[in-house]
DRENFI-152422 format. One record per residue: residue number from 1; residue in one letter; x, y, z of N, C-alpha, C, O in turn. Coordinates in steps of 0.2 Angstrom, whole numbers, plus 5000, padded with zeros to 4 digits. Layout:
<rs>
NUM	A	X	Y	Z	X	Y	Z	X	Y	Z	X	Y	Z
...
</rs>
This chain:
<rs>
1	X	5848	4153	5011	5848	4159	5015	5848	4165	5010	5844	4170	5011
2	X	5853	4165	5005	5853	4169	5000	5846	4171	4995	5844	4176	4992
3	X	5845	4164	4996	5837	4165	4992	5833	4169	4994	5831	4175	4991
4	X	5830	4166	4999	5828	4171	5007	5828	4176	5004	5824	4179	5000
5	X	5835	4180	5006	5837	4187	5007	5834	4189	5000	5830	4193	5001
6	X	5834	4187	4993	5834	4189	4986	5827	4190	4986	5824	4194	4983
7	X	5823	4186	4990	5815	4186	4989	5812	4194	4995	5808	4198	4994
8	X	5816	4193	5000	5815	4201	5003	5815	4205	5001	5811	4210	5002
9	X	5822	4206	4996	5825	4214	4993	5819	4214	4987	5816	4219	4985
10	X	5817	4207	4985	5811	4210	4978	5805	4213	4979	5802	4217	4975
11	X	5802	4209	4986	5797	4211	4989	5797	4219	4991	5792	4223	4990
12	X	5804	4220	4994	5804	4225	4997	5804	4231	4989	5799	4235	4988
13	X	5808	4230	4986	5809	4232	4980	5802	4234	4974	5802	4239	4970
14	X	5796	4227	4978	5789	4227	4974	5786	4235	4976	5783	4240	4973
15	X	5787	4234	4986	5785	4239	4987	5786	4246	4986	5782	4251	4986
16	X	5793	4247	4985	5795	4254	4984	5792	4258	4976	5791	4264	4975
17	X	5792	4252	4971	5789	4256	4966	5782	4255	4965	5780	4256	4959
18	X	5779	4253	4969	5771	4254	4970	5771	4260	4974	5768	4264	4971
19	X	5774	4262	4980	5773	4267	4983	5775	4274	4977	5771	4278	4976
20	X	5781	4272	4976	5785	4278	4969	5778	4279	4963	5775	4284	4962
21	X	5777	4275	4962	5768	4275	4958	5764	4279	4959	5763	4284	4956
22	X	5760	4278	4967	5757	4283	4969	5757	4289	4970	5753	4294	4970
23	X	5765	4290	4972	5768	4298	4975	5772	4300	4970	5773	4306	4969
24	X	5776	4297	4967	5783	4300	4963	5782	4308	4961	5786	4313	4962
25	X	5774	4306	4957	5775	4313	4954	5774	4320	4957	5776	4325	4954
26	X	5769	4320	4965	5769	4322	4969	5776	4326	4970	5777	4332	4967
27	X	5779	4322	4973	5786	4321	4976	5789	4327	4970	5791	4332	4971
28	X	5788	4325	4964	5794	4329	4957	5791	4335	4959	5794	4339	4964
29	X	5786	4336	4957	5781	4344	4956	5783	4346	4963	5786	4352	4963
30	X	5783	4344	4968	5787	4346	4975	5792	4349	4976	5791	4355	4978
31	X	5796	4347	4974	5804	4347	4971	5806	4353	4967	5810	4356	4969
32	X	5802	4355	4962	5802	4357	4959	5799	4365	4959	5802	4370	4957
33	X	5793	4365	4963	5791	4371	4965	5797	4375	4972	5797	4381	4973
34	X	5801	4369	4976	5804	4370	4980	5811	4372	4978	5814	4376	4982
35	X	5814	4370	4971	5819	4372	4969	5817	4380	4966	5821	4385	4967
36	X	5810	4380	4962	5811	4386	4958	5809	4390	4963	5812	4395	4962
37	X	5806	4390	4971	5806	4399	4974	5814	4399	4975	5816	4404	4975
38	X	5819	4392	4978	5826	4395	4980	5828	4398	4974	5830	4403	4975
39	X	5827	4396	4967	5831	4401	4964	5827	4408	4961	5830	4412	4957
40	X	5820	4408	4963	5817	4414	4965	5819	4419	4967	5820	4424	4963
41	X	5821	4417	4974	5822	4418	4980	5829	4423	4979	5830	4429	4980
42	X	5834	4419	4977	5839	4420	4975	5839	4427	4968	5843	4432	4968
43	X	5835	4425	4963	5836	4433	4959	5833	4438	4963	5833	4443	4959
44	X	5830	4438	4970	5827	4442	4968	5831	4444	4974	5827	4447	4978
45	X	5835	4444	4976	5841	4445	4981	5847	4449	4976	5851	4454	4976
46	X	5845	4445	4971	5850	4450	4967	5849	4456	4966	5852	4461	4967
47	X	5843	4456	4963	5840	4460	4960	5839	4466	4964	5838	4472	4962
48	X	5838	4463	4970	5837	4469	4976	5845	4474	4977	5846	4480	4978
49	X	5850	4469	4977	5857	4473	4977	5859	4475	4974	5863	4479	4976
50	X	5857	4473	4966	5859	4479	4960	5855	4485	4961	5858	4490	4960
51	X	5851	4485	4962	5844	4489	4963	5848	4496	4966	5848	4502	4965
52	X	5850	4491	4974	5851	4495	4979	5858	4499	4977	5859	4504	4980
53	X	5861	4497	4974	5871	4499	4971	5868	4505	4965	5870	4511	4966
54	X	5865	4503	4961	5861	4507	4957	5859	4515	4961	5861	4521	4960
55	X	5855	4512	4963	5851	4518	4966	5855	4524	4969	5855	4530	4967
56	X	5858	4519	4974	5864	4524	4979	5871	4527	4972	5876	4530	4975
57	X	5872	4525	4967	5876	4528	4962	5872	4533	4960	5875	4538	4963
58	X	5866	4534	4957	5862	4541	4954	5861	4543	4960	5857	4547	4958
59	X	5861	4543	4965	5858	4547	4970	5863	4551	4972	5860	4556	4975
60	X	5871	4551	4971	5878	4552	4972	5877	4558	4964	5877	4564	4964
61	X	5875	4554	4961	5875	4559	4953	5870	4564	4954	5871	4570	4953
62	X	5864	4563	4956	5859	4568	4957	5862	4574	4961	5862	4580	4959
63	X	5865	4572	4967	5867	4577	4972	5871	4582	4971	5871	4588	4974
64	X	5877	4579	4967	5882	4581	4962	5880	4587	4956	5883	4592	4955
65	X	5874	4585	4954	5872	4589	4949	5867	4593	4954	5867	4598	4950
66	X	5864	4594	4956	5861	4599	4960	5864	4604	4964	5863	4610	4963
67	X	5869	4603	4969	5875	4605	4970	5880	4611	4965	5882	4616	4967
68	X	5880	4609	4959	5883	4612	4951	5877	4617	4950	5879	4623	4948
69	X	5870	4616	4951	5863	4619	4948	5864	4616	4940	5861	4619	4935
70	X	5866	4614	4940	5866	4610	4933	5856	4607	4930	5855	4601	4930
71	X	5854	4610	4928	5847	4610	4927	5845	4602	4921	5840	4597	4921
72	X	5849	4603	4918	5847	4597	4911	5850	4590	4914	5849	4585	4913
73	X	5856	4593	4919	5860	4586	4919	5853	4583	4927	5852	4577	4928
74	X	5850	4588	4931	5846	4584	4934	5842	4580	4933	5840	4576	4937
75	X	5839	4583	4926	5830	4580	4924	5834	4573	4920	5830	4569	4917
76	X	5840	4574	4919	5842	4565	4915	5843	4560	4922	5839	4555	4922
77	X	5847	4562	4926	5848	4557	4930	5840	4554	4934	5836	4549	4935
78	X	5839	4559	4935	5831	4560	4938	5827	4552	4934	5826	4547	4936
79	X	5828	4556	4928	5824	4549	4924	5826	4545	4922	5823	4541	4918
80	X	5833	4545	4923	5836	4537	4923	5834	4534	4931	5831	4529	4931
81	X	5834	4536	4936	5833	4534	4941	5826	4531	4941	5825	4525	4944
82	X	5820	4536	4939	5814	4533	4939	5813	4525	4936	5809	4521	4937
83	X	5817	4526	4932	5817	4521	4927	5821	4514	4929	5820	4509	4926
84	X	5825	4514	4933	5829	4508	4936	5831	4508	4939	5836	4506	4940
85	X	5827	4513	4946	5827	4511	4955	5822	4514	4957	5822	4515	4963
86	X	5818	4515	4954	5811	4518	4954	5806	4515	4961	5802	4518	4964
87	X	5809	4510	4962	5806	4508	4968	5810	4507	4976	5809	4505	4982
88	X	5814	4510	4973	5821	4511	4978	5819	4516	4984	5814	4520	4983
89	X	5822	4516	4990	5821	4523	4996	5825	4529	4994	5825	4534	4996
90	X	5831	4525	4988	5833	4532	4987	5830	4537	4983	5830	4543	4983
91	X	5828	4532	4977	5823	4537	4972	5819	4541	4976	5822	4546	4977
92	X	5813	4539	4981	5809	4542	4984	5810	4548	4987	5806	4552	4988
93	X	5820	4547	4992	5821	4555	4995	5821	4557	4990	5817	4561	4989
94	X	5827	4555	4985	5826	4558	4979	5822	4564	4976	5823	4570	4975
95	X	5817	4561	4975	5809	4563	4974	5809	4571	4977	5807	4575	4973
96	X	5810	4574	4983	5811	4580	4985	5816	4581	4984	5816	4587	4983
97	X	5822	4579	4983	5828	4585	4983	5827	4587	4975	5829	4593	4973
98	X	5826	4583	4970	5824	4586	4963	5818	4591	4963	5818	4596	4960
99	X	5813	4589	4967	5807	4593	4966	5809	4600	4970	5806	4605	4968
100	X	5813	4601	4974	5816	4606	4976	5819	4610	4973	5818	4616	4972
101	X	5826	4607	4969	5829	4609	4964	5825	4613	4957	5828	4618	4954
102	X	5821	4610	4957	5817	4612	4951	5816	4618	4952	5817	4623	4948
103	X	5813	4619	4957	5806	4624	4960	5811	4630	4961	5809	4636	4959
104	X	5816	4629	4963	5821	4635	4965	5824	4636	4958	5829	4640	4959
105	X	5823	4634	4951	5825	4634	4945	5821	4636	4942	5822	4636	4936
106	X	5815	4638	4943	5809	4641	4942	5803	4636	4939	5797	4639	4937
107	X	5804	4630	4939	5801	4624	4937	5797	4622	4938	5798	4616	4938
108	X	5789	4625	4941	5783	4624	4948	5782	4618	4943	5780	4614	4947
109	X	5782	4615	4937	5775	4611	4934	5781	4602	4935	5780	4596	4936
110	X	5787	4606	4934	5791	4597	4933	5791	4597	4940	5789	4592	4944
111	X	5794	4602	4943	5792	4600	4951	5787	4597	4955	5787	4592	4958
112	X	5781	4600	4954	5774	4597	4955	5773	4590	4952	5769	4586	4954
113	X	5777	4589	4946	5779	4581	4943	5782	4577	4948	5780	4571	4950
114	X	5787	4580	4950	5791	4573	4953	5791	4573	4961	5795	4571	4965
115	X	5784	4578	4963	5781	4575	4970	5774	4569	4969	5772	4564	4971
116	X	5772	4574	4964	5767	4567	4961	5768	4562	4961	5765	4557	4964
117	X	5774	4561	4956	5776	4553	4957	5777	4550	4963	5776	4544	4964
118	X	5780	4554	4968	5782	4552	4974	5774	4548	4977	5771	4542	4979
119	X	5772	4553	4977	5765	4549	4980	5762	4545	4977	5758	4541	4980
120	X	5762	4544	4973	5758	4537	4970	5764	4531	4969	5762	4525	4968
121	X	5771	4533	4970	5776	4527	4972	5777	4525	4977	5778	4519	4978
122	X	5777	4530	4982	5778	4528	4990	5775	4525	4993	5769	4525	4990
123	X	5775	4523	4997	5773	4518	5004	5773	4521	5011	5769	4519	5015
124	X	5777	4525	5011	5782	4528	5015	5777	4535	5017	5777	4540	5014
125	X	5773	4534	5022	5766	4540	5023	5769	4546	5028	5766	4551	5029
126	X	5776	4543	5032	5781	4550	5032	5784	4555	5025	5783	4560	5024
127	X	5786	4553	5023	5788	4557	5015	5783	4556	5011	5785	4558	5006
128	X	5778	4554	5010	5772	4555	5004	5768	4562	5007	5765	4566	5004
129	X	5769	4562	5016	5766	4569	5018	5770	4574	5017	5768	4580	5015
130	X	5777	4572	5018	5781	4579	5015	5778	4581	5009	5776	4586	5008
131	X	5779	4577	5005	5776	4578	4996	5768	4581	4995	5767	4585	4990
132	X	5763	4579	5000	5755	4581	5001	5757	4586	5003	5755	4590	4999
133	X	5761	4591	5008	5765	4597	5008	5764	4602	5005	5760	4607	5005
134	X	5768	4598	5003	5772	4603	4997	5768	4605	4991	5769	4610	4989
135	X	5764	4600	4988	5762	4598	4982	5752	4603	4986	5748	4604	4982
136	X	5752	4604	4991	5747	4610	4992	5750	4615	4992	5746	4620	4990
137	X	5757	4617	4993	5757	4624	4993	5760	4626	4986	5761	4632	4984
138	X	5761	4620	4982	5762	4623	4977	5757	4624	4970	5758	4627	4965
139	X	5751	4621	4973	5743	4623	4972	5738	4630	4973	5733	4632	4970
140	X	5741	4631	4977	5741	4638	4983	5744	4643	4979	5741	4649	4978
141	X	5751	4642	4977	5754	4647	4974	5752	4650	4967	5753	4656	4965
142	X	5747	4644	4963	5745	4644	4958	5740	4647	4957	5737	4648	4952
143	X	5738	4648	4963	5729	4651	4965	5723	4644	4964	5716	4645	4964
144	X	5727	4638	4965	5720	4635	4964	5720	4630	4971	5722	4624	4971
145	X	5718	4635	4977	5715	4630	4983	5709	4624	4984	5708	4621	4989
146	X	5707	4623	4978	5704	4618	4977	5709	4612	4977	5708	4607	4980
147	X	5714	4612	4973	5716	4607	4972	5721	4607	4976	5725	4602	4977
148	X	5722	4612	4979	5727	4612	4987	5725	4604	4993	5728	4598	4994
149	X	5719	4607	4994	5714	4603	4998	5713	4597	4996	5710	4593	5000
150	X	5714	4596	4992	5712	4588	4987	5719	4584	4990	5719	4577	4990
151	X	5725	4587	4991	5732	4585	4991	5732	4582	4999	5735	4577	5000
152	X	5728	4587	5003	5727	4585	5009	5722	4581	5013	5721	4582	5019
153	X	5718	4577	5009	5711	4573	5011	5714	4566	5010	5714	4561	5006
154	X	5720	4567	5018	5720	4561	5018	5722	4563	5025	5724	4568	5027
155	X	5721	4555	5030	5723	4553	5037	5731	4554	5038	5734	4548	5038
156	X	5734	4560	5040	5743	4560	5042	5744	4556	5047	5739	4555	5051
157	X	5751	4554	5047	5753	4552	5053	5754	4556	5057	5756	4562	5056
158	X	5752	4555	5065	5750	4561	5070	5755	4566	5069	5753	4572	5069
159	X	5761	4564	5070	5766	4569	5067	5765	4574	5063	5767	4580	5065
160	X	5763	4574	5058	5760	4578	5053	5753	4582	5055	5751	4587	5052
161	X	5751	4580	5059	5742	4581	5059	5742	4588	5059	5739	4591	5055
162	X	5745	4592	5064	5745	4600	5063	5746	4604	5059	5743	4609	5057
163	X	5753	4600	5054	5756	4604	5047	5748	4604	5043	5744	4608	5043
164	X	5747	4597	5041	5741	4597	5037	5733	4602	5041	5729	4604	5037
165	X	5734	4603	5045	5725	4608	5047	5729	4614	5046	5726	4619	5043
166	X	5734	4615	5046	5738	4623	5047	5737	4624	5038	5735	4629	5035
167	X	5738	4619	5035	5739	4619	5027	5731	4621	5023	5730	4626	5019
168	X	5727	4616	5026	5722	4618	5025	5718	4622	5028	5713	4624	5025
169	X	5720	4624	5033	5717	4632	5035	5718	4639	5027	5715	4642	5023
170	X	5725	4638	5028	5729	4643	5021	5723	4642	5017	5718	4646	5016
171	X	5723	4634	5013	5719	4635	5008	5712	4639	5010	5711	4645	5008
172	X	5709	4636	5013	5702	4638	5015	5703	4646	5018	5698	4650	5018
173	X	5707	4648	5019	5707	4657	5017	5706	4658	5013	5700	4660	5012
174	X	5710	4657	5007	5711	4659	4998	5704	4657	4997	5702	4658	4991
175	X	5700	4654	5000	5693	4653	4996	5687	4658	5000	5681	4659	4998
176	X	5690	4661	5005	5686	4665	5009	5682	4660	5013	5676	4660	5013
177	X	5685	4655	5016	5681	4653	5020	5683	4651	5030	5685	4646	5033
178	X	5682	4658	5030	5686	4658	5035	5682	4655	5043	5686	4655	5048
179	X	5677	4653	5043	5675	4650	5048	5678	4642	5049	5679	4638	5054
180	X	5678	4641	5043	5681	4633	5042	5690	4633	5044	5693	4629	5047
181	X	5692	4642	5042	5699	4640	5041	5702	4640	5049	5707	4637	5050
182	X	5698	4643	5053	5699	4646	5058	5698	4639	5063	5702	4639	5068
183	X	5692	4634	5062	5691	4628	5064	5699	4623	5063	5702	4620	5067
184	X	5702	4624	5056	5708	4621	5056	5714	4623	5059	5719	4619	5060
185	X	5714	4628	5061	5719	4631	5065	5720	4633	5070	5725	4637	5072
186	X	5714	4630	5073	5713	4631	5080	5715	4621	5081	5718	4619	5086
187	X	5714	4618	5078	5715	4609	5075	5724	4609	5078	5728	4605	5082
188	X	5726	4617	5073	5733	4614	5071	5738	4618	5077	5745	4618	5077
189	X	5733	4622	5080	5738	4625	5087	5735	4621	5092	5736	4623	5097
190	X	5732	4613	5093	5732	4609	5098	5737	4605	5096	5741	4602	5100
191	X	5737	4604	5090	5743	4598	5088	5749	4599	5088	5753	4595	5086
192	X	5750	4605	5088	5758	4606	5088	5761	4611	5093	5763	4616	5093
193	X	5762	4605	5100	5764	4606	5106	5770	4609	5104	5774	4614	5104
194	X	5771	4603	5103	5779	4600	5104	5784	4607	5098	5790	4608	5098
195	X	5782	4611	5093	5782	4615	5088	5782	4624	5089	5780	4629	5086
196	X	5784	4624	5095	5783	4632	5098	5781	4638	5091	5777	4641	5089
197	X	5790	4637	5090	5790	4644	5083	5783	4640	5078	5779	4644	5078
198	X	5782	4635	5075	5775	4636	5070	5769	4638	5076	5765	4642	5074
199	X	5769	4634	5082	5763	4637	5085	5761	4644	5085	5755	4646	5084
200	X	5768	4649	5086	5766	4656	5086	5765	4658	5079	5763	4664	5078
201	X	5767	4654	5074	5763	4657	5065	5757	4657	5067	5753	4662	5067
202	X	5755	4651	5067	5745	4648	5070	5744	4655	5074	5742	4660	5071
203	X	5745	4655	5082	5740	4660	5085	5743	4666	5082	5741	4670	5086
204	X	5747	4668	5076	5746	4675	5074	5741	4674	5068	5740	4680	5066
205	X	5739	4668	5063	5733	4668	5059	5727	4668	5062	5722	4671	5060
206	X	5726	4665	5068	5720	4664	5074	5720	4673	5074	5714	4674	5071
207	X	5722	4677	5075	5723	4682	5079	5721	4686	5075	5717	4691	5076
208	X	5724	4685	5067	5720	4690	5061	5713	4686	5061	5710	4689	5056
209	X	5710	4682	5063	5704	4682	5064	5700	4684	5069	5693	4684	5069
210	X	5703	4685	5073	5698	4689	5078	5699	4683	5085	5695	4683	5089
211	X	5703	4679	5086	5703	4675	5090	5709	4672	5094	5713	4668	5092
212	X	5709	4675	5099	5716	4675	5104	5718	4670	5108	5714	4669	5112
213	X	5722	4668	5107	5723	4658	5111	5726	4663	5116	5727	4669	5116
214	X	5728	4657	5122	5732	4658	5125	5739	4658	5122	5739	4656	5116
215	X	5746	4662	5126	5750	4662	5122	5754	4657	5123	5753	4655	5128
216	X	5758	4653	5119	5761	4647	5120	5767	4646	5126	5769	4652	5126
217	X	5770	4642	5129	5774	4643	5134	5780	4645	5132	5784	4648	5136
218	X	5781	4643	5126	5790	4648	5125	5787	4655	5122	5792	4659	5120
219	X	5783	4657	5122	5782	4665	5120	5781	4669	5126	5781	4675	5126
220	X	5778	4664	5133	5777	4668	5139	5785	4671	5143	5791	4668	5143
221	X	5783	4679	5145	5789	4681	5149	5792	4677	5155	5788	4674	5159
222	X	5799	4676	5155	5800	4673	5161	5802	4677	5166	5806	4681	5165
223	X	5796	4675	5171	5798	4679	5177	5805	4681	5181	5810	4678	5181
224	X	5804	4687	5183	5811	4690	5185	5812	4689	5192	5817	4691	5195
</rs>
């Protein structure tokens, strides 16, 4: 009976490493791709929490030195930040509270830098319009409505959609083209229901055009 059994286990034994032959290596390389994304997986959870500890410390120091007006000490942290959280959410609010700081320091050109960056880093098509904004009117300021308009030739989130025709109406003023600008801002007093106080800036540009909306409903008298 002993025999028997010794004659099955070897059988059985023949067959395990003929199947182990066909697949083994299969199986390793398996194993092995299965191992390296968990500890993939795993730095890259790190890396995401350093990132995020990181971020939120210089975002604490930036606020601190803007706060002070401390000018030199913004543009370090600034660029420490770009530099090793740069892909972070807080880099990116970031990104406006320096460009703001800047600009209120007299600094239209690093300003206009670190809304740039923002738009070519972001993802985030609510804050990359605040940055298309901005980065028009600070186009605008400089006298070059050309490159205003270039800031705004893109699809906003409907949210946005009034800001941007009202933006672009301004520019297309400064180029004397008022038939177009007048088209955008008649765009940007449909879309901004919900916005009473910019509605009535809108029909008072309409209005220096020769062109009278109705008045909007929080500007009408309430009856007595």
């Amino acid at each position: 009976m002993a025999k028997q059994l010794d004659l099955e286990e070897q059988e059985q034994l023949a067959q395990l490493k003929h199947w182990w032959s066909k697949n083994g290596n299969a199986i390793t390389w398996l194993l092995i791709v299965v191992l390296a994304a968990f500890a993939g997986w795993n730095g890259w959870q790190y890396w995401e929490r350093k990132t995020a500890l990181q971020a939120a410390a210089l975002y604490d120091e930036l606020e601190r030195a803007v706060s002070s007006r401390d000018g030199e000490r913004i543009q370090r942290v600034w660029a420490d930040m770009q530099a090793n959280a740069g892909s972070s959410a807080q880099a990116h609010q970031a990104a406006l509270l320096v460009a703001r700081a800047l600009f209120d320091d007299g600094k239209a050109a690093e300003s206009k830098a670190a809304l740039s960056w923002l738009v070519a880093e972001s993802k985030d098509t609510a804050i990359t319009s605040v940055a298309r904004l901005r980065l028009a009117a600070l186009e605008m300021d400089a006298a070059a409505p050309d490159a205003a308009l270039k800031w705004l030739e893109v699809t906003p989130p409907a949210d946005f959609a009034g800001l941007f025709a009202d933006r672009r109406g301004d520019a297309l003023m400064l180029q004397d083209q008022r038939e177009l600008a007048r088209a955008e801002y008649e765009r940007a007093h449909a879309a901004l229901t919900d916005s009473p106080d910019y509605r009535r800036l809108v029909e008072a540009k309409l209005a220096a055009l020769g062109v009278n909306m109705a008045p909007s409903p929080a500007t009408q008298e309430t009856p007595r």
